[in-house]
C-alpha positions as CSV (number, residue, x, y, z in Angstrom):
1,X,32.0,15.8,-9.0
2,X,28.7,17.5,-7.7
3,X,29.7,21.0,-10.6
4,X,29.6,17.6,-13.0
5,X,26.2,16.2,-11.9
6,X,24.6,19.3,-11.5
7,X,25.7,19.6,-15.4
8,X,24.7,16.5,-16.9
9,X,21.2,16.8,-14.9
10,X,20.5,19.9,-16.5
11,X,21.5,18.4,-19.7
12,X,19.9,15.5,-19.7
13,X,17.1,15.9,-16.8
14,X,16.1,12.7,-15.7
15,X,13.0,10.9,-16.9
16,X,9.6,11.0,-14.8
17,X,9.8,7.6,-12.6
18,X,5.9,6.9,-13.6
19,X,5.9,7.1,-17.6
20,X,9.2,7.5,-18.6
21,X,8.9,11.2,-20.6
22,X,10.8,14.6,-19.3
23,X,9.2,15.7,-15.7
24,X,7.9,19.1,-16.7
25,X,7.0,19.1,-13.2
26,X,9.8,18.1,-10.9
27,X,10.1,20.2,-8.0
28,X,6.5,21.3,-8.0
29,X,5.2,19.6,-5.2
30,X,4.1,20.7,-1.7
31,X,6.5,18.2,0.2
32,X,9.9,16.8,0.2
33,X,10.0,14.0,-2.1
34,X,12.7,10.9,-2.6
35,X,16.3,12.8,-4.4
36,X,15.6,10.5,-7.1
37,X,12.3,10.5,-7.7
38,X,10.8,12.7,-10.7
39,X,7.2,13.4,-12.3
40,X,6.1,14.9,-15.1
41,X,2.5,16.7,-14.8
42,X,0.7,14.8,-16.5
43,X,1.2,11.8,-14.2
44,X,1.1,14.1,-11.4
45,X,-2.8,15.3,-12.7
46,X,-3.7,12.1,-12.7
47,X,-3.3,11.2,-8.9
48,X,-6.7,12.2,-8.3
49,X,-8.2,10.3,-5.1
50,X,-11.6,9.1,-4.3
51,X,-14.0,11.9,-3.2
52,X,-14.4,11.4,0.7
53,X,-17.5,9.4,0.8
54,X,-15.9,6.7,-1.5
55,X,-12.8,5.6,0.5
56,X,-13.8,3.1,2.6
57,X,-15.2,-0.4,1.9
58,X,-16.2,-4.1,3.3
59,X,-12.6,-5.8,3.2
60,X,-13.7,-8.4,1.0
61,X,-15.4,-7.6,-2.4
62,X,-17.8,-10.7,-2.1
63,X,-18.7,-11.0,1.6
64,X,-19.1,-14.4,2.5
65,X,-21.0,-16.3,5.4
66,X,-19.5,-17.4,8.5
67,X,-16.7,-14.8,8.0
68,X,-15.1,-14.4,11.9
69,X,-14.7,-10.5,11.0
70,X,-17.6,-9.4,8.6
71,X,-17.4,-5.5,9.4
72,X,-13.3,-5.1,8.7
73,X,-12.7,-2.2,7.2
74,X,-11.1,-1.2,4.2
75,X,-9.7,2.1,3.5
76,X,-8.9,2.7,-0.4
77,X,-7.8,6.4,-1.3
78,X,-6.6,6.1,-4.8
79,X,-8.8,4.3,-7.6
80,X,-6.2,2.0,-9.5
81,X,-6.2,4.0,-12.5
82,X,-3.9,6.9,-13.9
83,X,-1.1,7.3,-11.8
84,X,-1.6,4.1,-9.8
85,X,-1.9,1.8,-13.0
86,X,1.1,3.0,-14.9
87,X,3.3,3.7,-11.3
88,X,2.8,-0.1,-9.5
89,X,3.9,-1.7,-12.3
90,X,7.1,0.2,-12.5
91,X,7.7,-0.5,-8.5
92,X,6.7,-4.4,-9.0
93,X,8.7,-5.2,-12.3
94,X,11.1,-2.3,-12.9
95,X,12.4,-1.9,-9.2
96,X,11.3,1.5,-8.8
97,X,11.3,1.8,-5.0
98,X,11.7,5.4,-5.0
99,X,8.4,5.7,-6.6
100,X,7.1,3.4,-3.6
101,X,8.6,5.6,-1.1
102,X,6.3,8.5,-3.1
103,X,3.2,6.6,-3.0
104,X,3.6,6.1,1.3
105,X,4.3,9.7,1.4
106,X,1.0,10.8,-0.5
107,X,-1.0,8.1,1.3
108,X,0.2,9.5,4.3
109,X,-0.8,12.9,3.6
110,X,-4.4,11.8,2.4
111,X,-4.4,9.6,5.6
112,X,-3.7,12.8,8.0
113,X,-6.7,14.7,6.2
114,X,-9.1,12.2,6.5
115,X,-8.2,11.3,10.7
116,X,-6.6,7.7,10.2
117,X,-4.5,6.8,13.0
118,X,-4.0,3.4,14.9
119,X,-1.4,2.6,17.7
120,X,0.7,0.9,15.1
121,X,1.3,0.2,11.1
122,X,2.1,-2.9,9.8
123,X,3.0,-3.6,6.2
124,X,2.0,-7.2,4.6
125,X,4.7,-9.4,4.7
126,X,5.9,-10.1,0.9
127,X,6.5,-13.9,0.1
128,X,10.5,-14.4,0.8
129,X,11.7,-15.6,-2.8
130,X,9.8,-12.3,-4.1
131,X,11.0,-9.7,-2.1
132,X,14.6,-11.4,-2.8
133,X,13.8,-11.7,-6.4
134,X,12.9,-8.0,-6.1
135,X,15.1,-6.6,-3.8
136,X,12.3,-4.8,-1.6
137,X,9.1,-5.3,-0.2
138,X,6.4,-2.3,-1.7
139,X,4.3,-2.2,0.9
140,X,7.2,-1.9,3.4
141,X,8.2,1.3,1.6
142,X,4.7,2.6,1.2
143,X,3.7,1.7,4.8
144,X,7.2,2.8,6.4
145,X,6.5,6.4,4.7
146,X,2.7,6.9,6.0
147,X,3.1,6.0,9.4
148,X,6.2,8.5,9.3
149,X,3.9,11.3,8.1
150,X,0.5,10.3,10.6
151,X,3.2,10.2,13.0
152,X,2.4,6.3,13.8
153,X,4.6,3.7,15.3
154,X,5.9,1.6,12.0
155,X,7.3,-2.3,12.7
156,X,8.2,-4.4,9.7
157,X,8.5,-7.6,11.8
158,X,4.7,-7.8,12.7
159,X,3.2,-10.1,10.0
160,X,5.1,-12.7,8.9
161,X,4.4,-15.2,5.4
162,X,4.1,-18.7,6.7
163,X,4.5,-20.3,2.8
164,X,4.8,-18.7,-0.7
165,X,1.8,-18.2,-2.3
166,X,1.3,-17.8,-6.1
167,X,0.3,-14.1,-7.2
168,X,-2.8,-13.3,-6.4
169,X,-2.8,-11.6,-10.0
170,X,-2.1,-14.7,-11.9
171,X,-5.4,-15.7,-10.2
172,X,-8.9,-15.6,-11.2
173,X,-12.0,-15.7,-9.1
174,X,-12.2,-14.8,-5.8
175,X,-12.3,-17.6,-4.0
176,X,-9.5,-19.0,-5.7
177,X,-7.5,-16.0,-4.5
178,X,-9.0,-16.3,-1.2
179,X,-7.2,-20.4,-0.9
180,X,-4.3,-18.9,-2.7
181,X,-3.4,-16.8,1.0
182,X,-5.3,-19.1,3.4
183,X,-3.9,-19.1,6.7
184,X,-0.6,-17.4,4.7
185,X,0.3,-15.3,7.7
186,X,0.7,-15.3,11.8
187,X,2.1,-12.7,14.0
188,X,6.0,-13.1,15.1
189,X,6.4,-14.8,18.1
190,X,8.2,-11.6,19.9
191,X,4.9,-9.3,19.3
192,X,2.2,-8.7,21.6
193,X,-0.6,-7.3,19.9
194,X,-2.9,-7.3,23.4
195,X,-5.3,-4.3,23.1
196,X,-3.7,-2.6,20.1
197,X,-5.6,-1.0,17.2
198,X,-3.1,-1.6,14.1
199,X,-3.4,-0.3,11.0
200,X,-2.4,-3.0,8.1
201,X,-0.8,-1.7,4.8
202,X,-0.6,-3.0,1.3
203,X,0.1,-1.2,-2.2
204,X,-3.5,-2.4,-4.3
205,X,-6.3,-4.4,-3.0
206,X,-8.6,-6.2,-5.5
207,X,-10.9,-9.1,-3.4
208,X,-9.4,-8.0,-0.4
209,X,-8.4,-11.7,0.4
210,X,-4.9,-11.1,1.4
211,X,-5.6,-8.0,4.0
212,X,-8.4,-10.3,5.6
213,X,-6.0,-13.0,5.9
214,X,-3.4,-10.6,7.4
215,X,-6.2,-8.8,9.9
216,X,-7.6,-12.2,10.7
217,X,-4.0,-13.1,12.0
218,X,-3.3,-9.9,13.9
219,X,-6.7,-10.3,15.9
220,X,-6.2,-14.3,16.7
221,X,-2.8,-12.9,18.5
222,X,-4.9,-10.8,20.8
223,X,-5.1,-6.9,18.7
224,X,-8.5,-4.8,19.8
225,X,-8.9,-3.4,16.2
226,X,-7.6,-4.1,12.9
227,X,-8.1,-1.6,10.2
228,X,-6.7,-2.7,6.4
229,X,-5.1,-0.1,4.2
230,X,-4.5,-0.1,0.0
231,X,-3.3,2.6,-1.7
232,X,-5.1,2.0,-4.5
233,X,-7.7,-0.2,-5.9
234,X,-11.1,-0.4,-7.5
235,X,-14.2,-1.3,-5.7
236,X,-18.1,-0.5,-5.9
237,X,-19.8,2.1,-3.7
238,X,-19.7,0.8,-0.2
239,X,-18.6,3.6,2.5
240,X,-18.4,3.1,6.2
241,X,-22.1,4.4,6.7
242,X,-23.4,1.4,4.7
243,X,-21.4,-1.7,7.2
């Protein structure tokens, strides 16, 4: 059976996961990637991250007053452009979780280069009938694969989704988005998050409303530091040196 697949795949190579064409450059990269997972090069040019200075940023986009954790941190690698805005799309609707599993892997490896580290990584919890709708949680993948890499404990069980919320895309307006996950998370009884700095992981970040509600949670159950992670997204100039 393997002399039969090894024939059809060089017949008909299968198609880059991102846009679809023939990957021209499967194979190519510096580090083991998922079996199935294939790129072409031009998807693979355009995974270009933000230059150093750029990559971290006030959680929340519009900073608000009496905010219990003004200076949380948000660390954004990858504008949402390119690569990231034809390849989430494709892991959200199309059920490409190979493709997630690439995106933890080159977070991870930006993440070692740049020094993040924590005691533990976290993924945010996706809403129940979602991740059943879709069969896996994204930020699971992406988050399981970085913390593998930094060579960080990884626990899925952490945060947990107290109610369905609607998607924070089909929302406009920040502090719409912000009711949307109010209070939408708390820490699993059977975690103790006493003195621990935990890194929190999610796939894009836009207001940063849902990784604030997630950090808020983790420090009422007792963590010393919570830094919040996206993989990609698209903010103004606001680096760490500014907060």
């Amino acid at each position: 059976m393997s002399l039969i697949k090894d024939a059809v795949n060089f017949l008909l190579p299968a198609n880059c996961s991102v846009c679809g064409r023939f990957p021209d450059a499967d194979g190519k990269l510096p580090y083991e990637v998922p079996s199935d997972f294939h790129i072409c090069f031009d998807c693979l040019s355009k995974l270009i991250p933000h230059p150093e200075e750029r990559r971290f940023f006030t959680c929340m986009s519009e900073p608000y007053k009496g905010d219990p954790i003004p200076g949380l941190l948000l660390y954004i690698p990858y504008p949402y452009k390119g690569f990231f805005e034809k390849a989430v799309p494709q892991i959200k609707f199309r059920g490409h979780s190979e493709l997630a599993s690439f995106v933890g892997m080159m977070l991870g490896n930006i993440m070692a280069k740049d020094g993040i580290t924590a005691d533990l990584v976290v993924p945010v919890p996706l809403a129940p009938s979602r991740q059943k709708e879709r069969g896996f949680n994204q930020a699971d993948l992406i988050a399981r694969e970085a913390s593998r890499i930094i060579d960080v404990p990884y626990s899925e069980d952490v945060l947990v989704r107290t109610r369905d919320t609607l998607r924070q895309t089909e929302i406009t307006g920040s502090a719409q988005r912000g009711l949307n996950v109010h209070g939408a998370f708390k820490v699993s009884d059977d975690f103790v998050a006493d003195g621990l700095t935990v890194l929190v992981v999610d796939d894009v970040s836009t207001t940063g409303n849902t990784l604030h509600e997630a950090a808020m949670a983790l420090y009422e159950a007792g963590a010393k530091k919570v830094l919040c992670c996206a993989a990609s997204g698209n903010r103004a100039v606001l680096n760490a040196e500014s907060i």
